[in-house]
Structure formats: C-alpha cells, structure tokens
N, C-alpha and C positions, 0 to 999 in steps of 0.2 A: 422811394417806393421799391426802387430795385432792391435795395438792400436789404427792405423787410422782408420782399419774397425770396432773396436769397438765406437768408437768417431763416427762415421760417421750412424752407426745403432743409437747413443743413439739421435742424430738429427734427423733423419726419425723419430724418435718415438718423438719427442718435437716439428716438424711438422705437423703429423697427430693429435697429443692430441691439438695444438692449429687452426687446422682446426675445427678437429669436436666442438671445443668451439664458434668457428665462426660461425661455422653452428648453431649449437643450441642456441647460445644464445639472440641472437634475439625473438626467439618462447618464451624463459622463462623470459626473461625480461623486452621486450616493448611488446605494442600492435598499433596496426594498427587501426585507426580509420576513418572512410569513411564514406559520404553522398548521398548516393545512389539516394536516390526520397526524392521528397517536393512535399505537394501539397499545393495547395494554393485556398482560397475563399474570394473575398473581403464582407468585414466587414461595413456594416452602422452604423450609431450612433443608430439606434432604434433596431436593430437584438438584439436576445437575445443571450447570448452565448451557445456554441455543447456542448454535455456531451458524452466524447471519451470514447468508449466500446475497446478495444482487443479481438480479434476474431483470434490469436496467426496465425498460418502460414494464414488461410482463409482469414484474411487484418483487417480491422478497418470498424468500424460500427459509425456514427454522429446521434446526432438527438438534436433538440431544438423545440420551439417555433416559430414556422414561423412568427408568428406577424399579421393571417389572419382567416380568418374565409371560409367556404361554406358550404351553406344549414343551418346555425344555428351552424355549430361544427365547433371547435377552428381547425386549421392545425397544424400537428406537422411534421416539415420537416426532414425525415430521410433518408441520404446518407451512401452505402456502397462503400467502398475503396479496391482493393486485395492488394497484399502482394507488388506493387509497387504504391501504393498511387493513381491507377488509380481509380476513380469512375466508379463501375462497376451495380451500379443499383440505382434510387434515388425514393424515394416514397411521398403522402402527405398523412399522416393518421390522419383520422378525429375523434377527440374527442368531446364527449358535452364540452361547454365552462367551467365549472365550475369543471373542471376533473385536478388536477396540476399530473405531475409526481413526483412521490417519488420515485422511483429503478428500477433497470435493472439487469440483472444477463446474461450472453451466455454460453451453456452448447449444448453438441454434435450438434453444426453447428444450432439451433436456438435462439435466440434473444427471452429475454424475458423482458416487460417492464409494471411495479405496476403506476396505475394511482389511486387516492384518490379524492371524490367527497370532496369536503371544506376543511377545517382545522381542522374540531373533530375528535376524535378517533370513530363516529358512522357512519361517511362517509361511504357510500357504494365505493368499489375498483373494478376495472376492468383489467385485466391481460391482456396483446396483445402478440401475439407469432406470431414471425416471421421465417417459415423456409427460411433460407439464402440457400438451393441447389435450389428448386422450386420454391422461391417469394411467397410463399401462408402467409396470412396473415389470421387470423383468432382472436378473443375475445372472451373473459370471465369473463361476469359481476359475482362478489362474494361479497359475502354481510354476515360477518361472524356474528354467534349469538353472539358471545364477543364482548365488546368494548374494544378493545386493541389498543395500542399503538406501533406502530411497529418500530423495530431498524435493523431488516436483513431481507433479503430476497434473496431466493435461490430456484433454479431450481435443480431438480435430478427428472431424466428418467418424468416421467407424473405429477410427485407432486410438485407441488409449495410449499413449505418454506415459513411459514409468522412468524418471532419471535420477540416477544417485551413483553410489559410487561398488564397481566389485573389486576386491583387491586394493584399495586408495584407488582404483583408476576414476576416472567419470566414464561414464553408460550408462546410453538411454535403450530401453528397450521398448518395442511397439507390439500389441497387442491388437487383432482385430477384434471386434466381437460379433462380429458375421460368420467368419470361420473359425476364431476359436485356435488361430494360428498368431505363434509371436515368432519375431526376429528380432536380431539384435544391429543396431543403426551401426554401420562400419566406421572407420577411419577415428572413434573417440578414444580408445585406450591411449591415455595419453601419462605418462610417469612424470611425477611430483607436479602434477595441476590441483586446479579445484575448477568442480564445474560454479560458475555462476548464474549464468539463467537457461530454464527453456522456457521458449513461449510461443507460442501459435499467431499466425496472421491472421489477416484478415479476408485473405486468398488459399486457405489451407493448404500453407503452406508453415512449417517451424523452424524457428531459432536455436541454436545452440552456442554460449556462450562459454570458452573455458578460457583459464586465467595459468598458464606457464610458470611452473615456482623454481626453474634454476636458477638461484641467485649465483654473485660472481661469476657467472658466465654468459649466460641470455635469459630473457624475458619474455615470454611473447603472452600476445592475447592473441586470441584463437577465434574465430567469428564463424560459424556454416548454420547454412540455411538448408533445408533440405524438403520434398514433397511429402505428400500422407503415406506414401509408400517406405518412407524414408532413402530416397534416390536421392543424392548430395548435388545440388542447384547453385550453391554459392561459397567459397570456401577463402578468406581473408588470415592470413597471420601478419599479425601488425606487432613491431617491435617496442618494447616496453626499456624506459629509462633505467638502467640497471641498478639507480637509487631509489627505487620509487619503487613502491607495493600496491597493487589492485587489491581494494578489500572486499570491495559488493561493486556487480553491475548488471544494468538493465539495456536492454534493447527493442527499439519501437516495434510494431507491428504493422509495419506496410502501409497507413493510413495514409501516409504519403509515399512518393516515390523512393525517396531517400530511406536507409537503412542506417541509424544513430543509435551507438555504443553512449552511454554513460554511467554514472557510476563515482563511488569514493575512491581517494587515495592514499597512503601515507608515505612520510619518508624512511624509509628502512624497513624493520621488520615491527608493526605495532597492531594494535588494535583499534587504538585512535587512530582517526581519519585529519589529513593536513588539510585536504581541501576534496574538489571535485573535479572529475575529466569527462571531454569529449571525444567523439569520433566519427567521422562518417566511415562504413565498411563502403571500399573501393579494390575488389582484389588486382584491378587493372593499374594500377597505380602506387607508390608509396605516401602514404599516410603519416602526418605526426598526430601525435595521442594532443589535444589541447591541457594542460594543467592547467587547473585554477589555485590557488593556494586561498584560505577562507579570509585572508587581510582584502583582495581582491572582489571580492562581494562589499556592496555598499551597505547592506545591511542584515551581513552574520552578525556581528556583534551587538545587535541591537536587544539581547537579554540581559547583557550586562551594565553595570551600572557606567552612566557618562564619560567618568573620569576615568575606569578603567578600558573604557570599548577605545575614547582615543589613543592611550597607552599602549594597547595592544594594536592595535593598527597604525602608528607611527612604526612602531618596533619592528612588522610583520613589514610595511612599504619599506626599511633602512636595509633588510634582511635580503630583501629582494632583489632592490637595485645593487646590492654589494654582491648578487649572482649564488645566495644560497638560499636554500628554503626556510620560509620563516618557522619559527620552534610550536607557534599556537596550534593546539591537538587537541579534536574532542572526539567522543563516539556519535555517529550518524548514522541514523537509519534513512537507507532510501524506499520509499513509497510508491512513487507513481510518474513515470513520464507519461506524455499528454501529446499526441501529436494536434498543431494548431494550424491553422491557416496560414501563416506566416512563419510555424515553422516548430519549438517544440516547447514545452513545460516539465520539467524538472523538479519535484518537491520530496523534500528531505526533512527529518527534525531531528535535533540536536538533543540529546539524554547527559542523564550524568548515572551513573551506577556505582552502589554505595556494597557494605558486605551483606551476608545475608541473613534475613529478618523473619519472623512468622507471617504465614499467608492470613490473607482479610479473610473478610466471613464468605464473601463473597465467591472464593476459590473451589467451589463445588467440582469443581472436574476431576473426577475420579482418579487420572493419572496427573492431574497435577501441573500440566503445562498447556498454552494456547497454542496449537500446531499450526494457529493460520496466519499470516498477514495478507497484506493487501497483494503482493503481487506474487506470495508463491504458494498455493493453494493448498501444497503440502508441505507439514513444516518442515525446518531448516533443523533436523536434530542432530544431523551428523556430518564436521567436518575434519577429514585427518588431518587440515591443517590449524596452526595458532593465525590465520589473518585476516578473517574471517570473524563474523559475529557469531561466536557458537553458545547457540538457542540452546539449552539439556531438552531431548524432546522426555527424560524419564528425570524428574528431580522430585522424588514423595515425602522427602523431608523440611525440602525450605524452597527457598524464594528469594533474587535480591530484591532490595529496593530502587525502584528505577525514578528519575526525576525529569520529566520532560520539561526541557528550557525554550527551544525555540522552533516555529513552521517557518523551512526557508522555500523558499519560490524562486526558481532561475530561468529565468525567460534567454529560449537560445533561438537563433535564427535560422534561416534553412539549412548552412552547413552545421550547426552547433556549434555556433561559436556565443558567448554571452554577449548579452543585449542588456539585461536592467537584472535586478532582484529585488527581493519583498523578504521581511523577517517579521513574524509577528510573537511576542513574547508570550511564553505561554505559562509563566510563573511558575515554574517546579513542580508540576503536577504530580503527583506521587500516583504509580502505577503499580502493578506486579512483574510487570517485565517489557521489554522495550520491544513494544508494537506501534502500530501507529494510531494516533489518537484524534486529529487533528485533519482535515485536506482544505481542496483551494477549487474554487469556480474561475475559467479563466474567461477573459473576453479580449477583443483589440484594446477597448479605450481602459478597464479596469481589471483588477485582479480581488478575487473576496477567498481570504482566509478564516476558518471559522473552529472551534474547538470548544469543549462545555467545560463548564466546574461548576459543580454542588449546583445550584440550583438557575443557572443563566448560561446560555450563549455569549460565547464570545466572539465578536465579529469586527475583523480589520476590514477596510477597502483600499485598495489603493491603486493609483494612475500607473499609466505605462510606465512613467519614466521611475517610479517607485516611490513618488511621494504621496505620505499615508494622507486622505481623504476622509476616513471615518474610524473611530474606533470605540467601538458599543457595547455594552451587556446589555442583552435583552432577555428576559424571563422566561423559564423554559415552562411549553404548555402544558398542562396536566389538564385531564378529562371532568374531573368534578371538581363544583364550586365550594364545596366544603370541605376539600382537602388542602393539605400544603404538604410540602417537599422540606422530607427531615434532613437538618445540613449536617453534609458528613461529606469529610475529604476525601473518605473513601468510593465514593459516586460521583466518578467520572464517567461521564459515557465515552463511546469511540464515534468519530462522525468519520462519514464515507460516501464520496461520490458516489451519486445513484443514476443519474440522466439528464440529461439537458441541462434547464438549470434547478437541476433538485438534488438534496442530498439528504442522508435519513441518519439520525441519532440515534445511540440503541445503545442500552447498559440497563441499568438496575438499580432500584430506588427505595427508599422507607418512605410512606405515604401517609402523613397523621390526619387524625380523622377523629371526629367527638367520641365517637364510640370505640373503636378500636384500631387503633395503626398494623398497614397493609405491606407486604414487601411482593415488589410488582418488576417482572421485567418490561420494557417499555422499547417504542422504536417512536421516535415524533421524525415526520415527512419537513421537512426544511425547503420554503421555497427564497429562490434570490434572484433579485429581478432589477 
C-alpha cells in the first residue's frame, strides 16, 4: 500500500513537471509570427522611390520626389502612416527645384528633413521640421560659414547636428532653430582621423566618435560626449593596437548607464573587416579595445558551406593561439547596437561585392544612390580616407553588385565583453548596394532574426546560448485574394526594427492579377511573439 501511494505521488509529480514543460515551452522555444497590416501604393515606372522614416509606436513617416512641380518648386510628397499602416495625413511640400534631399532624422514626435542646394559642399541647406501632433510645418534656410561636407545629421531638443568633414578634419556643427544661431563644437579638428559616429542619447545629450589614422606611430579612438549646447561632458582617448585598423563604429545611447564603443576591425590597412571590437568609454581609467577576430564567433561562418566553415575556423583557432591574427576577411556592415537588460545587442551582415553592373528597374532615384542606412540618417558619401565603407553618395552611371551572405547577432554583457552569437544565412541576396536588409528581435530566453526573398519571410529563432530553434519561410501577406507576388530576385524588401516586438517590411513588388499586373510599393507590419 505504501508503495502504490508512493508510486502514485512520484507520477503526479512527472505529470505536473511535464505539464508545466508544455506550458512553457512554447514561450522559450518558438515564436509566433504574424501580419497584422500591409499597406500598399501603386508604383509607376517614373515615381521615384519613398525613403521610410520609423516613428516607432507613432507609425511611419514616406516621402520621395513627386515627380511635379507648382509655382516654380519641386513637390516632395510626404505620407504619414499610424501604428496600422493607415495613412493618417499626406502633404505636398514645396522645394526650389534645385534643392535634393540628403537626411532625415525623427526625434520627440517631429520629423526633421536636410535639403542641399546642388552638389558642392558651398550649397546653401535648408532644414524642414515637421510636428507630427499639430501638422505644422515650418523651414530653415542655413547657409554654414564652412564648407563642409556632411556625413550625419541629427536632431536633439532645438539643435540640429550637421557632422562631416572641413578640410579632411571631422566637424560637427550645431544649428539652433529658435535662434537661427550656429556654432561650431570645439576640440574636433583632429588631422588624419575619420569621424565615425554621432548620435544623440536618450538624455539629450550627443556622441561623438572619431577614429585617429597615425599609423606607425599611434592610434587612438577618440570618444566625447557633449550637452545640446555642445559643452564637452565626457572626453575618452583610448589607445588603438598599432596593427589593427578601426573601420566603422557605433556607440549606445545612454539607455543604460554604461557608454559601449563597438564596431569593425581589420588588420592593417583594408576594407575588409578581421572581426569585431568592444569598449567601455571610461575616461577615469585605461581601457583595453576587446578584439574579437570572426574564427571566435560560433556562428560567423555559418554561410558557408560545412566543410569549408570547419577549414576556416580550425585555421583561424591555429592562427590565434600561434599569437597572430587569423587571415579570414570579409566586408561588414554594422546596423544597430541594442542596449538590453542584461547588457547589449550588436548586429552586423556580412556582403560580398562584385564589379559594377546596370541598375534594376527599380533604381528610380533620381541621383542614383540610397543616402540612408539604419544608423546614420544621413548618407556616408564622403570619406578622405580608404578604411572605411565608401558609399559614392553621386554614382549616375552604375552600381555594384552587392550579395548579402549572412545576419550576425553578438550578444555582449554589461561590460561588452561577448556572451553567445546567432548567424542566420541569408543566401546571396542580390542588392544594389550594401545597406541593411535584414534585423533581429532580441529577448532574454530567445533571439528571432528575420529577412525576405521574393515572395516569403525568412525567420530564424534561436536560444540564448545560440542553438537554432526554428528556421521557417513564411508567405509574405498581400492584401487581395486574387493576386500573387510575381518572383523576381530583384524584390527584396528591407526589414527594420519598428517597436516592441514589431518590425515592418517595405520594398516593391509586381502584383499579377487576371486582368492586369500592378507594381505596388508595399510596407507589411510584422508581429513576433
């Protein structure tokens, strides 16, 4: 008798432990991915193509080229979207014709967008600021005493951000638009650097990143933080391996306490990137840069085929411990650090670029180049130096061919030091030029990377420690049942963190239809749960 009611308790308890496994594991293992809202615009052969803003729960923000003119000024047509893809206000803002757009930036609910008279660095610029609660629209012609060359632009509280380079130096200049007064941010003239980032916190307060190019003698990376005033608050020089090259870096924005440099590497002088580094900025203190070399990630190599990814990572681990840097080199684009609870998110993708080729159908942009990526709102057209990704912001004749290989995801801890990584293969994706195509939802127990082709979602999940969990096409939604999505390698969409856990797809489509096929540009609302 005792032993049945002990038998019989030890089942109740291998009952409820394999309930509550049921229960929970779903939440830790899969995710749930859904298509809430599409919206859709059809597409002429002469439209030029939308340059998509995030406006994160407030919705999405459009604007292009209308392709029209009144009264003498060019039309720029700009549509806002809320948080279901409804078009909830659409405008015609009127520029002199010889005004092109270079940048955009959205900060506390208004819409800010850099117009450039021609193509010199002596153009006079004009700022448009749009509040999205009240539709008030208002300008600001600025006409700086430098001739500079601009590669970021950024809004905080009343002052416009304009940073790029006068003379090769880097300089930022600030711009109020209350007064109508600029100054220029001290202590940046810095000979043979490149700036790398500015970017605003979350305390309005900015970043400024610059990368020291004295090779054979010193190296530094350059870190200050400064207020809206441009009053210098925080000022780091951190010494750089004098074999090693900074090629791109980004820096968080306050979301936590800590201040984290990272960023690509190479060894020598290249374009290719060896691997990735960290840093915490600590002016109180000396700092080492962390190297990662990309053998050291458990799953860079996971684009390549088996038998080469372990070849190449034996060879890269021999390389290592014999105390020199392993030889494997690709080009990386970095996209988006993520400050998390526990500490930061790092995501990168891996290209290949080939020579150059004719532009798709789809290259409608008047001057010919995408001036935007994910983290620098204005494009990267001009760098005096070779080590660096140099974007042409004017290229009207061609285009390479870009081949996107892999989404890398580096999970780094509170000081940034690596913890795990995630790689998800994104099969050659053929692009017009190396932007980001691809992002990542991150959470404690899982991580979901997601990217489209032709006509499906492509969705990896995977667990903390980086072993992959899920990896799915799922059909991309389209609004009528009597349509289908004409396949063509050339419609790729770009997916891009939007909020919480939402992100939105947006590119451009041929739409067949019994009666007559449609070309639509499209955004589908992505939910991941």
């Amino acid at each position: 008798m005792n032993f049945f009611l002990q038998t019989s308790k030890n089942n109740w308890l291998v009952v409820v432990f394999i309930s509550l496994w049921l229960l929970l594991t779903p939440t830790l293992v899969s995710a749930q991915l859904t298509q809430p809202a599409r919206y859709e615009k059809t597409q002429k052969s002469n439209d030029h193509d939308f340059t998509v803003i995030s406006m994160g729960e407030k919705g999405i923000a459009l604007i292009r080229d209308k392709n029209d003119t009144e009264h003498g000024k060019k039309l720029w047509e700009i549509i806002l979207l809320d948080s279901t893809l409804t078009e909830s206000w659409t405008y015609n803002l009127p520029i002199e014709t010889r005004y092109n757009l270079i940048g955009h930036d959205y900060q506390d609910q208004n819409l800010y967008f850099l117009y450039r008279q021609g193509e010199t660095d002596l153009g006079e610029l004009r700022i448009v600021r749009i509040k999205t609660s009240s539709r008030f629209v208002d300008e600001f012609p600025y006409k700086p005493e430098l001739s500079i060359r601009p590669t970021h632009f950024n809004a905080i509280g009343n002052q416009i951000m304009l940073g790029g380079y006068v003379s090769n130096q880097p300089t930022i200049l600030l711009f109020n638009l209350e007064n109508n007064q600029s100054k220029i941010v001290p202590g940046l003239l810095v000979n043979n650097s490149e700036l790398l980032d500015v970017r605003a916190n979350v305390n309005n307060t900015f970043n400024v990143l610059i990368a020291e190019r004295q090779s054979k003698i010193s190296k530094k990376l350059i870190s200050k933080t400064f207020d809206d005033a441009g009053v210098l608050l925080l000022d780091d020089i951190i010494e750089i391996d004098i074999d090693k090259t900074i090629l791109a870096g980004l820096t968080s924005t306050l979301v936590r306490d800590e201040l984290l440099i990272v960023g690509t590497w190479s060894e020598g002088v290249s374009t290719q990137a060896s691997g990735i580094f960290t840093v915490l900025v600590d002016p109180y203190s000396e700092q080492k840069i962390n190297f990662y070399d990309f053998g050291q990630l458990s799953h860079f190599f996971d684009y390549l085929s088996p038998k080469r990814a372990a070849r190449t990572k034996e060879k890269s681990d021999k390389k290592r411990q014999a105390g020199k840097v392993p030889d494997f080199k690709t080009h990386v684009l970095p996209c988006r650090l993520e400050e998390t609870k526990n500490g930061f998110a790092f995501y990168n993708e891996a290209y290949y670029t080939s020579h150059a080729v004719n532009n798709t159908r789809w290259n409608n942009n008047p001057y010919n180049y995408s001036p935007y990526n994910s983290y620098n709102p204005l494009y990267r057209g001009y760098n005096p130096y070779s080590y660096g990704y140099p974007y042409s912001s004017y290229s009207p004749n061609q285009s390479t061919e870009t081949k996107m290989q892999l989404a890398s995801l580096s999970i780094l801890d509170s000081k940034g030091l690596l913890v795990a990584d995630h790689g998800f293969k994104m099969g050659d994706l053929r692009v017009t030029s190396a932007t980001q195509t691809a992002d990542f939802i991150h959470t404690v127990n899982r991580n979901t990377i997601i990217f489209n082709k032709e006509k499906e979602i492509n969705l990896q999940v995977t667990q903390a420690d980086g072993l992959t969990l899920m990896n799915e096409k799922i059909p991309l939604r389209i609004n009528s049942a009597i349509e289908s999505i004409k396949s063509d390698n050339e419609n790729i969409g770009s997916v891009r963190f939007w909020y919480g856990h939402y992100l939105y797809l947006y590119g451009y489509q041929t739409l067949k239809n019994p009666e007559k096929n449609r070309d639509v540009f499209y955004i589908n609302k992505i939910n991941v749960e």
